[in-house]
C-alpha positions in Angstrom: 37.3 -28.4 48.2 38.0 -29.7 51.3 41.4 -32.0 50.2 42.7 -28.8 48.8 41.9 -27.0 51.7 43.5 -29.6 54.3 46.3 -29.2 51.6 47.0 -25.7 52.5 46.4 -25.9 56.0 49.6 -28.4 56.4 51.5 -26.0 54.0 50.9 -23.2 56.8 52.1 -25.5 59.5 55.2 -26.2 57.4 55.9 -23.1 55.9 54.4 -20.5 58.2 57.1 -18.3 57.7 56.9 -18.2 53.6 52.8 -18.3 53.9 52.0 -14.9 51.9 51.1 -13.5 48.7 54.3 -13.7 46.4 55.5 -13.6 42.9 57.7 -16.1 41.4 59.7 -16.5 37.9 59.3 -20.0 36.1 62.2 -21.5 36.1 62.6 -22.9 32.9 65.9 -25.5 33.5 62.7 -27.2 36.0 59.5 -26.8 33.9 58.1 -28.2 30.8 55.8 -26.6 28.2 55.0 -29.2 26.0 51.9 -30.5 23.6 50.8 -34.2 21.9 48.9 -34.2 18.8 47.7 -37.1 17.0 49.3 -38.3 13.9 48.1 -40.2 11.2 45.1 -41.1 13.4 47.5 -44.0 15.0 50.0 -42.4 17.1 50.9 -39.6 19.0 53.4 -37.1 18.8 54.7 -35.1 21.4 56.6 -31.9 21.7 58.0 -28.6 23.6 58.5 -25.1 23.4 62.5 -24.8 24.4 62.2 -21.1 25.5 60.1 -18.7 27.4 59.7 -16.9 29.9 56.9 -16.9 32.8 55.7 -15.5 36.6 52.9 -15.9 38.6 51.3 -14.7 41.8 50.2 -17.1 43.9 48.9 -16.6 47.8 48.6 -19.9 49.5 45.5 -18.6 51.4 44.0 -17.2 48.9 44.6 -19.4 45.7 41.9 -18.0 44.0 43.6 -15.0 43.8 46.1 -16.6 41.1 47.5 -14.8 38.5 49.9 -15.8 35.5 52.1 -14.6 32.2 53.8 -16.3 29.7 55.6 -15.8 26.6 56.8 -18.5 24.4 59.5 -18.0 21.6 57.7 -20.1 18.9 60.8 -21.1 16.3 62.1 -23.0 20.1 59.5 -25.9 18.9 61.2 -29.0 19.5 60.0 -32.4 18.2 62.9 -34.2 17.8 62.7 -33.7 13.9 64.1 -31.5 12.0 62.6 -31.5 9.2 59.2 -31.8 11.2 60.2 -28.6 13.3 61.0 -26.8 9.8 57.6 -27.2 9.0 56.0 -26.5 12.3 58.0 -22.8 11.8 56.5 -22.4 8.6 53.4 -20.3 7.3 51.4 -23.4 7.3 51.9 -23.4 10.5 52.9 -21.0 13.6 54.7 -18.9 11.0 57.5 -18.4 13.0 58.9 -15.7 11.5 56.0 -13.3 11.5 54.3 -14.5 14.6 57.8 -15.0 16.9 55.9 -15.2 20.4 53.4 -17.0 22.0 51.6 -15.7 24.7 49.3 -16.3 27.6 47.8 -14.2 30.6 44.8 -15.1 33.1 41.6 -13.5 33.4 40.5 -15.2 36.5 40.7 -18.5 38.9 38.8 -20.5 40.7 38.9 -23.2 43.1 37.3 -26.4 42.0 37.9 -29.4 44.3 41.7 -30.7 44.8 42.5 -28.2 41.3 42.8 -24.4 41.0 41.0 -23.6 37.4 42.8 -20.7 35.5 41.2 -18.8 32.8 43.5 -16.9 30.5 43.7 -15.3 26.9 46.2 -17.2 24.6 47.6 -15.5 21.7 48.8 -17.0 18.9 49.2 -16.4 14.7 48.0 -12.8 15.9 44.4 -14.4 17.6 43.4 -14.4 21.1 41.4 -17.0 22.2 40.4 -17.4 26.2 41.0 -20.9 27.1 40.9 -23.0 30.7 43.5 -24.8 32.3 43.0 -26.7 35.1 46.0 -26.8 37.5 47.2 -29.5 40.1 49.5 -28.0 42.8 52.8 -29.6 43.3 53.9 -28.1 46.5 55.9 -25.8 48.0 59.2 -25.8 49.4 62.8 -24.3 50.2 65.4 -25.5 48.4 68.7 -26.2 49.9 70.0 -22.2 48.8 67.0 -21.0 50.6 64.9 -20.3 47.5 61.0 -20.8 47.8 59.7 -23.2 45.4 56.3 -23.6 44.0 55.2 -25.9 41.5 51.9 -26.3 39.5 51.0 -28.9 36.7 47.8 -29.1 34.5 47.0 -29.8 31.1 44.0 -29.0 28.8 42.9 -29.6 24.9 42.5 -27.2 22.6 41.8 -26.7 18.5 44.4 -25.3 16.5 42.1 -24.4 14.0 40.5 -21.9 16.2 44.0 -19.9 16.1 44.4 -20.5 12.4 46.7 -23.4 12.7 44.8 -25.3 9.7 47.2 -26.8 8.0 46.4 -30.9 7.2 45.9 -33.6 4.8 43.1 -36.1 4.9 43.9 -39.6 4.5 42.5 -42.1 1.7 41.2 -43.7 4.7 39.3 -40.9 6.6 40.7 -38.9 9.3 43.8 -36.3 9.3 47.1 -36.1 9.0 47.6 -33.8 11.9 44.4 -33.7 14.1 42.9 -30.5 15.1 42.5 -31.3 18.7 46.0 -30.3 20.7 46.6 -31.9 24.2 48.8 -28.8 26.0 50.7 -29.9 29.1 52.5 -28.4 31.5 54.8 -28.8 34.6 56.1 -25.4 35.9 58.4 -24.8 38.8 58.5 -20.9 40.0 61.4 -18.8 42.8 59.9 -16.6 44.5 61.2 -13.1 43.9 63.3 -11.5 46.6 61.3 -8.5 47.3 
């Protein structure tokens, strides 16, 4: 608590001027919404979501008071695979086609030590599931067009088969296919909105 509260304080002796309450749009050309699931038992295999959309409100002296919205176009999945990608848009899957978005919105934050913890309902395949995200912040800063920038990152694990996302094969050896447990990581740069 204290490093993320010495953390804010020099923020407000840098940026006095842009210390407030503000929303701000992801920027999506400098963010990353991406996930790593185990293959095979052996490797990993890591992937993104190529478009969405996303704000937040976020009060540097009042973090707590974070709030956030998301929606994900599900057929962007991106593995580098074709054929992989296919399937991942398929009915055994996210089914793409009836499910097109992906979407997420806190229900509450919470300051615990040098990481703001975000609590939000994730909807996917038509089921909303609340999950926690724990969230690093990045910093904030004016960019050279005189742009505020804020930037979060965090990361958290969830099971697929709690949104329907069953879809596997077990292995003559023991273990799956595609395991249930899904590593969701995230690196998101917001503008603030000019008011």
């Amino acid at each position: 608590m204290k490093k993320l509260s010495a953390v804010f304080a020099l923020i407000a002796i840098g940026f006095s001027g842009a210390l407030r309450a503000a929303t701000y749009e992801v920027d999506p050309s400098h963010s990353h919404i991406g996930f790593a699931v185990r293959h095979m038992v052996v490797a990993t295999v890591r992937g993104t979501f190529d478009e969405y959309v996303g704000s937040f409100n976020y009060d540097p002296e009042n973090p707590a008071n974070f709030s956030a919205s998301a929606t994900i176009k599900t057929a962007s999945i991106n593995t580098r695979n074709a054929k992989r990608d296919d399937h991942l848009r398929s009915p055994d899957f996210f089914d793409a086609e009836q499910f097109p978005e992906i979407k997420f919105e806190t229900t509450g934050a919470e300051l615990a030590g040098d990481q703001l913890v975000v609590r939000g309902n994730l909807t996917m395949r038509g089921v909303t599931k609340e999950i926690i995200l724990p969230l690093t912040f990045s910093g904030i800063v004016k960019d050279p067009w005189g742009n505020t920038r804020v930037g979060f990152e965090g990361s958290t694990t969830i099971n697929r088969q709690d949104w329907g996302i069953s879809w596997s094969k077990t292995l003559d050896t023991g273990g799956l296919v595609v395991s249930d447990d899904v590593k969701i990581e995230l690196s998101v740069e917001g503008i603030q909105k000019s008011e």
